[in-house]
N, C-alpha and C positions, 0 to 999 in steps of 0.2 A: 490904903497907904497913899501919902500922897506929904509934897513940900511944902511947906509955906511962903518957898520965895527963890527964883530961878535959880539954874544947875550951875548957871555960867558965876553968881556969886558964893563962892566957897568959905561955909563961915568955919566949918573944923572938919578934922582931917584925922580920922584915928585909925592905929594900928589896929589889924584883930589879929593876923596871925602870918605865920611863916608856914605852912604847909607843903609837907612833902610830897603828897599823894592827894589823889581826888578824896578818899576817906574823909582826911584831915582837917578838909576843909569847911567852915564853919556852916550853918542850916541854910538852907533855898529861902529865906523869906524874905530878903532884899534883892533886887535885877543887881545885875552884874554884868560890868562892861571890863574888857582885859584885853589889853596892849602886851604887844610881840614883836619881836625884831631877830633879823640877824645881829650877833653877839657886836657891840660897839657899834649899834647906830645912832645910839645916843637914848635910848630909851627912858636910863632913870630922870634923866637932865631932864627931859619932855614931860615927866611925870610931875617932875617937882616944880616946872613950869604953870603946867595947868591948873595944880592945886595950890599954888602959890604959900609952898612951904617945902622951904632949900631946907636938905636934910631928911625928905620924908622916906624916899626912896634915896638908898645909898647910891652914889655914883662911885666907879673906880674903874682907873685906868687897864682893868688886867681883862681882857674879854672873857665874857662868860662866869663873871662872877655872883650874877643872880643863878643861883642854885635853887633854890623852893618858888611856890607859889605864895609872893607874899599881896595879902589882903588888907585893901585900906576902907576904914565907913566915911561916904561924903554926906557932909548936911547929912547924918541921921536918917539916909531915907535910899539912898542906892554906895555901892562899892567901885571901888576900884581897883584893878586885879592886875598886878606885875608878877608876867611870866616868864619864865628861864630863855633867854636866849635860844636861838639853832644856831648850830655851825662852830662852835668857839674851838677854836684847838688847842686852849692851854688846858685843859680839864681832863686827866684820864677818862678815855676810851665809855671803861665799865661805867662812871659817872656819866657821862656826856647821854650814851644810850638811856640812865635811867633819867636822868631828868628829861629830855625829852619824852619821853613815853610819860611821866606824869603831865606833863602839858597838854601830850596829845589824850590822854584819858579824860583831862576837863575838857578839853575843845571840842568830844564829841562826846560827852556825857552829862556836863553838868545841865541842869537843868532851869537855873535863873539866868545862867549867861544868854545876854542880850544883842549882845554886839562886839566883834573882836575888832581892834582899831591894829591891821597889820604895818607897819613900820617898814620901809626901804630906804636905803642912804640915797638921797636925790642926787650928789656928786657922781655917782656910779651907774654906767650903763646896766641894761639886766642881768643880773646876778645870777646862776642856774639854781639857786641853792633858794634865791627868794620866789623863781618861780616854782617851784616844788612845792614851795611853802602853801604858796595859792593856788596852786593845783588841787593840795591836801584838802584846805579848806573848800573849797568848791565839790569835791566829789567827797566830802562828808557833809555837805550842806549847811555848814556853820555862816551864818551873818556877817556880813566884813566890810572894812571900808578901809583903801589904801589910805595911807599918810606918807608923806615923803618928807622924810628929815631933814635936816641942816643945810636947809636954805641959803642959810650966812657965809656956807661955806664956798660957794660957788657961784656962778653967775646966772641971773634969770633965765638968759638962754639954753645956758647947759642942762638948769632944774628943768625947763619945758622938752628940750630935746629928749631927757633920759625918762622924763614921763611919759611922755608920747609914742617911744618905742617900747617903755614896757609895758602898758596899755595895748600898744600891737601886735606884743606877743601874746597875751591872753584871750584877745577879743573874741575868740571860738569859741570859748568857753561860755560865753553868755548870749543870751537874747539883748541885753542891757547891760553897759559896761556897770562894776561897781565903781560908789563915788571915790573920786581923788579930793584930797586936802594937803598942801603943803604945810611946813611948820618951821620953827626956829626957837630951840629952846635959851639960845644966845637973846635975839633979838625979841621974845615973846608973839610973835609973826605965827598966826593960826590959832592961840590961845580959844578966841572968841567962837569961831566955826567947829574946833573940835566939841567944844563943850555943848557950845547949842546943837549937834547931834547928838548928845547924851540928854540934853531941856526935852529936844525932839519924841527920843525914846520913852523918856519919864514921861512925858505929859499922853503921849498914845497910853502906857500900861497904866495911867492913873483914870483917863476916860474908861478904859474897857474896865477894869477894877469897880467902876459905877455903872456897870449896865447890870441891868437885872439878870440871873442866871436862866439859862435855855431851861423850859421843862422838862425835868424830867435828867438833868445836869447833874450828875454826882461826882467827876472828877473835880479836885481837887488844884488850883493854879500851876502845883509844882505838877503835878499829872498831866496837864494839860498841855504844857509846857513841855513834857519830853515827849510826849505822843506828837506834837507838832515838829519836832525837830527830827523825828523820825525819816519825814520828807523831804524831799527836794524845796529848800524855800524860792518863793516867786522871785522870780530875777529883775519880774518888773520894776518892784521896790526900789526906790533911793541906794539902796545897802545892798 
C-alpha cells in the first residue's frame, strides 16, 4: 500500500459510510485516522478544512448532531474517520450513552486506527469532561495527539494560556507530554501540520509494509495491529 503523492495534497475525498457500530464499519485494509471533540468544538468545520471540500462533513449548529461513525477515503490510500461528539446535551439521555459507547468500542477496538486527533476548544480553560476524555484515552492506550480549536476565536495569549494549563493538568500521566497543534478552521491556520502528521503516519506504515516478514511471521497486519494495541503504547513517541 502505499501513495503516489503527499497526504497534505488532497486530490478526492469519498464518502464510504455512516456507521452506527463498530460492526458496521467498512474492512481494516486502509489506516485510519479519527478526530473527536466535545460536541461544538468545531469538528466538522476542521474536517472540511483539511480536506478542502465544504460540505463533506455536515456542519450544524445544534450540538451533538454527528450521531454515527461517518467514514471518508483520502487519496485512495488511508481514511478519515468523524466521530460522535461527548457531552452534547440536546440528544436523549438513551442516545447520548449509545453513541458514545460505539465511539468508545472503535477507540479501543478497531484495529487500522492509527491515530485519534482529540479536539479542545482553545477559548476555554480545562474542561472536566475533556480531561476524562484523555484520561480514557491514555488508560486504554489508544494513540493521540491534542489539537486545539478555534484559534480565530480568541487571542494568542488566551490560546497559550489555556494550553499550557491543560497540558498541566495531564502531565502525570506521561513520561512525554502528547504532541499539541493549534488550528483554525476559519482562518485554515494548522491545515499543513495536522496533515503532515497523517504524511508522517503514512510514510512509517508504508516503510514497514516493505520490510520483509520476521521468520517464521504468520500474523496477519490487521493481527498484528490489535496484538500491539493490546499494550501500553511508548509514551516516548511523538504521539
Amino acid at each position: 500500500m502505499g501513495c503516489a503523492f503527499s497526504i497534505v495534497n488532497i486530490s478526492s475525498a469519498i464518502f464510504d459510510c455512516s456507521a452506527p457500530d463498530l460492526d458496521s464499519c467498512p474492512d481494516e485494509s486502509l489506516p485510519e485516522f479519527a478526530f473527536i471533540g466535545r460536541s461544538n468544538v468545531g469538528k466538522s468545520s476542521l474536517l472540511n478544512m483539511l480536506a478542502g471540500e465544504q460540505g463533506m462533513a455536515r456542519v450544524s449548529s445544534t450540538p451533538g448532531f454527528t450521531k454515527l461513525i461517518n467514514i471518508f477515503t483520502m487519496n485512495q490510500c488511508w481514511r478519515l474517520v468523524d466521530l460522535p461528539g461527548y457531552g452534547f446535551a440536546q440528544i436523549a439521555r438513551k442516545h447520548k450513552a449509545r453513541f458514545n459507547a460505539a465511539a468508545a468500542d472503535y477507540l479501543e477496538h478497531r484495529p487500522n486506527l492509527c491515530l485519534v486527533f482529540a479536539l479542545i476548544e482553545s477559548g476555554l480553560a480545562p474542561q472536566g469532561i475533556d480531561l476524562e476524555f484523555v484520561e480514557w484515552l491514555v488508560r486504554h492506550a489508544v494513540p493521540f495527539v491534542l489539537v486545539f480549536a478555534k484559534t480565530d476565536k480568541v487571542s494568542a495569549a488566551t490560546v497559550q494560556s489555556n494550553i499550557a494549563a491543560f497540558t498541566d493538568r495531564i502531565s502525570a500521566w506521561f513520561e512525554k507530554s502528547p504532541a499539541v497543534f493549534t488550528c483554525s478552521a476559519a482562518t485554515r491556520q494548522g491545515r499543513q501540520e495536522l496533515l503532515g502528521v497523517i504524511d508522517e503516519q503514512m510514510t512509517a506504515i508504508n516503510a514497514a509494509s516493505r520490510r520483509a516478514p520476521v521468520q517464521g511471521e504468520t500474523l496477519s497486519p490487521q493481527a498484528r495491529n490489535r496484538e500491539n494495541r493490546k499494550t501500553r503504547p511508548d509514551l516516548n513517541r511523538p504521539w
